[in-house]
C-alpha positions, 0 to 999 in steps of 0.5 A: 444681126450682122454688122459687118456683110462679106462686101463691107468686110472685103472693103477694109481686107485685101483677101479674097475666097478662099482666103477669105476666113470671114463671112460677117461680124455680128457685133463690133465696139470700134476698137475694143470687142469683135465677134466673126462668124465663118459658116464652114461647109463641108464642100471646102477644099481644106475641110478633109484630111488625108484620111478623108475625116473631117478636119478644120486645121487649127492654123486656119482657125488662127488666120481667121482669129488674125483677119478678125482682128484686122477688122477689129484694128481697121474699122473707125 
């Protein structure tokens, strides 16, 4: 069940694809819990590494970690 949809997401953050490293959430208590999903696919840019293995940076990781809780922080 998604709470949150990438439209209602994009309301309450200023990034933008492929910035953006929040697809939806699927569960949120105002203020105390948040649970983010992103649907990585294999066409993104970031995905590859220099040896063309498939590799998600961990810094990606923490930026989404960080985008969810702004939601977390924004939402009333």
């Amino acid at each position: 069940m998604t709470v949150l949809d990438i439209r209602a997401i994009q309301e309450l953050l200023p990034h933008r694809p492929p910035f953006l490293l929040v697809d939806r959430i699927i569960e949120l208590v105002p203020r105390l819990r948040i649970v983010g999903i992103k649907q990585v696919t294999i066409n993104e840019p970031f995905f590859w590494d220099t040896i063309r293995a498939r590799l998600y940076a961990g810094v990606l990781i923490v930026e989404a970690l960080a985008q969810v809780g702004a939601v977390l922080r924004s939402e009333r």
